[in-house]
N, C-alpha and C positions, 0 to 999 in steps of 0.2 A: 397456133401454127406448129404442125410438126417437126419435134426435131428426133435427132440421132444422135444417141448416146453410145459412148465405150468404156466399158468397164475394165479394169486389168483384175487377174484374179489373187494371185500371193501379194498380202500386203495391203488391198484396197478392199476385195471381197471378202476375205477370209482374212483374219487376221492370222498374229504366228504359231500357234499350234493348229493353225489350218480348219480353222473353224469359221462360219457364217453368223455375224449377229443378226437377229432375227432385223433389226431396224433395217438393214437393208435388204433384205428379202421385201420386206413391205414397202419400201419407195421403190423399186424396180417394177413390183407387178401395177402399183399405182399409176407408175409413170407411164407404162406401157396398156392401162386402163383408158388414161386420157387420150389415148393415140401416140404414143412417142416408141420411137425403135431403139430399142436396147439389147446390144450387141457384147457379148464377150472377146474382150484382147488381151492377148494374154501369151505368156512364154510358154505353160503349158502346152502338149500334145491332144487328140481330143480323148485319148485314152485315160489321163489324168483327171478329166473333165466327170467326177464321178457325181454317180444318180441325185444326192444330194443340193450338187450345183446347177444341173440343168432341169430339176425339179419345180428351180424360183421361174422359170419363165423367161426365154431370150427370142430374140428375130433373129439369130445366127449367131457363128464362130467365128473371129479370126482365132486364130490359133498358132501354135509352132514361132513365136515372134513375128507374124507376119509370113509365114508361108504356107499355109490350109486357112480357105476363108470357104466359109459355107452359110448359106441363107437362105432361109426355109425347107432344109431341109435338101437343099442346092450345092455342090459343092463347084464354085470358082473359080478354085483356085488349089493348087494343091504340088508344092517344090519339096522333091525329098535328096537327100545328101546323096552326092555319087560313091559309089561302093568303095573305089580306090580309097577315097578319106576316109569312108567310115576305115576300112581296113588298118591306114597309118593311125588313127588315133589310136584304135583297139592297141597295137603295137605299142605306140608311146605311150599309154597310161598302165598298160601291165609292167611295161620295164622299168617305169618309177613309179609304181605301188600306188598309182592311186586308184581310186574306187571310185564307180561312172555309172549312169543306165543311160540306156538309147531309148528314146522316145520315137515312139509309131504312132498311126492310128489306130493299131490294133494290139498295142500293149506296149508296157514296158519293160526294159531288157536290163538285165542286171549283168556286173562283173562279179565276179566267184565271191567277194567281200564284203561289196557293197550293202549288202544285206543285214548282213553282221555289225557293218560300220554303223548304218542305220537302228539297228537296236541300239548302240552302245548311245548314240549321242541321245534315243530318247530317255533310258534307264540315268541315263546322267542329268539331263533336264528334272526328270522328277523327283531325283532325290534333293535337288533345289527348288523345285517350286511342286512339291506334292497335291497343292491343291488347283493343279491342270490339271490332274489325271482323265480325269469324265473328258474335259475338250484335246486331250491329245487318241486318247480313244477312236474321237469320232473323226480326228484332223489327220496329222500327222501318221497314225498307227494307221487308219486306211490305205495312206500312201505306201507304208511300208508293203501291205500284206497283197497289192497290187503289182509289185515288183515278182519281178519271173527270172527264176535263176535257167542255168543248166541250159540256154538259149543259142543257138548258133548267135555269134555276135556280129560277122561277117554280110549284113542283112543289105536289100536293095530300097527296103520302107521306111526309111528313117528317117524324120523330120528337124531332130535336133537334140544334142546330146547335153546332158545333165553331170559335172563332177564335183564329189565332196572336198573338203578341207583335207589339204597335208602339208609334207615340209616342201612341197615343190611351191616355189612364187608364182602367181598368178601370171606376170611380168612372162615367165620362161615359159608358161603354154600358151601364152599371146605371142609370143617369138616362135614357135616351132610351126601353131596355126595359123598364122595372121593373112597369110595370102590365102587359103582355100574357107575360113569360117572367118565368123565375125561372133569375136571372146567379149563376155561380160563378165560383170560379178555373179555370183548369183542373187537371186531375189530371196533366196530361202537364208533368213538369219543363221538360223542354227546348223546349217550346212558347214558353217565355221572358214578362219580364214582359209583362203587361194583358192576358196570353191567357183566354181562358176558354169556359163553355158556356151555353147559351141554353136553357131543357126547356120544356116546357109547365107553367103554374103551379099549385100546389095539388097537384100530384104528385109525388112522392119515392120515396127508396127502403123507407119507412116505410109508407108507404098501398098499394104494394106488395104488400108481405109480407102486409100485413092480410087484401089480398085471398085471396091465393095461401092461406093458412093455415085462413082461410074456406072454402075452395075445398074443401080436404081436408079440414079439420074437423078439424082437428091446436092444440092449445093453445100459447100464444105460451111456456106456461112451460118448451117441450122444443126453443128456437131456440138460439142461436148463429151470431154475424155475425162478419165477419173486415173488416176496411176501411182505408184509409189517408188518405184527402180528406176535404177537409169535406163532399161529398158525399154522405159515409157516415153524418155526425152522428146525423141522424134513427134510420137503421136501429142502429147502435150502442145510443143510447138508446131505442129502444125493446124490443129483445132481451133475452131474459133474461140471456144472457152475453154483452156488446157487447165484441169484443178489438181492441185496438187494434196494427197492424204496428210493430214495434220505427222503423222509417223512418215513422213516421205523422207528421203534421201536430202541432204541440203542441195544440192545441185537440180534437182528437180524443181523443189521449194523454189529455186530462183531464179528457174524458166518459166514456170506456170503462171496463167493468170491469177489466180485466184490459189488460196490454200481453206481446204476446209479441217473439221476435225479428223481424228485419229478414225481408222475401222473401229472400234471399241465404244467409242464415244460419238456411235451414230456419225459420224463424216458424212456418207453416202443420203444419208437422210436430210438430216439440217441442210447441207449443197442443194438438193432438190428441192426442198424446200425454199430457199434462198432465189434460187432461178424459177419458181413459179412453176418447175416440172409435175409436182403435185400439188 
């Protein structure tokens, strides 16, 4: 019987320096051999979604935390930030130093720093763990060099916006934004504390799925979701099998059905295995 799967991408597909273990490249195209739809969900933009990832083989995007949903090649669905917000955030993050990029579907946009900020936290990572170097390369360092300075920031295409650690509390950019975005942590560890992401409100990766499922006319009771962030909550709980990354979040861990292993340690594979997907 066919079912449909969703993958989250930082954290479940790629582990932390943003790399793919081959195991799960290989239960995706399997599962998707026997007939099953395997979708990308994900906080990501489809800008970030680089050749790499959509190389393994997918039946569509949700995207943007649930607001770009695209399917075969189909696009759904598609909510971008109203310009006034975009505008106040630009505002409020220059005036307390923090460093951000605006996520599009046709790139991403960096603050004058941000750039900078991102080399320091990779150069600092390696000089603790030297022997990433070859997977931050291929992970993390693609991310960077993806990033686009010198960009009007003021932009009408924006899906949802990305900020690094600083000394502002997460707490006070949840207090300034909380009525026009809906604030997370972020998904990205080494983004460091008070990082997090900005989406557009009343969309997730829940409302999503509903649509996409709709779409096809496929019953929620043949889903299964794979996540590691709180970002995932919603879709977890709402799937009929929510599996939680062995590295998952404890609060995830203890909505989800199931927990399988870490990304590193084949999770994606052994879970599919486990559920008879391959």
């Amino acid at each position: 019987m066919k079912k449909v799967i969703f993958i989250d991408v930082d954290g479940t597909l790629v582990n932390d320096n943003g790399v793919i273990p081959p195991s799960a490249k290989v239960a995706i195209q399997k599962a998707r051999e026997n007939g099953h739809l395997v979708f990308i969900c994900t906080g990501r933009s489809k800008a970030e979604l680089f050749p790499d990832i959509l190389a393994i083989g997918f039946d569509g995007v949700i995207g943007a935390a649930g607001g770009y949903i695209e399917v075969a090649d189909e696009v759904i669905c598609h909510e971008t930030v109203d310009r006034k917000n975009v505008e106040h955030l630009v505002t409020f993050f220059n005036q307390h130093q923090i460093d951000f990029y605006l996520e599009s579907n046709g790139g991403l946009f960096a603050s004058p720093y941000c750039k900078s900020h991102i080399r320091k936290i990779i150069a600092n990572y390696l000089a603790e763990h030297p022997e990433a170097k070859e997977e931050v390369e291929q992970g993390i360092q693609h991310f960077h060099d993806a990033l686009q300075e010198e960009e009007n920031l003021i932009r009408d295409d924006i899906n949802k916006i990305s900020f690094l650690g600083s000394d502002v509390p997460i707490e006070r950019i949840k207090q300034e934004f909380d009525q026009i975005f809906h604030v997370i942590p972020s998904t990205v560890p080494l983004f460091g504390d008070n990082s997090g992401e900005l989406s557009v409100p009343g969309i997730d990766k829940a409302t999503a799925i509903v649509k996409l499922l709709d779409h096809l006319n496929i019953d929620k009771s043949s889903t299964f979701a794979y996540g590691d962030g709180l970002n995932d909550l919603e879709m977890i709980n709402f799937v009929q099998h929510g599996i939680a990354m062995g590295n998952a979040k404890e609060a995830l861990k203890q909505a989800a059905d199931d927990i399988t292993d870490s990304h590193d340690e084949d999770g994606i594979l052994n879970s599919f295995k486990k559920y008879q997907l391959i």
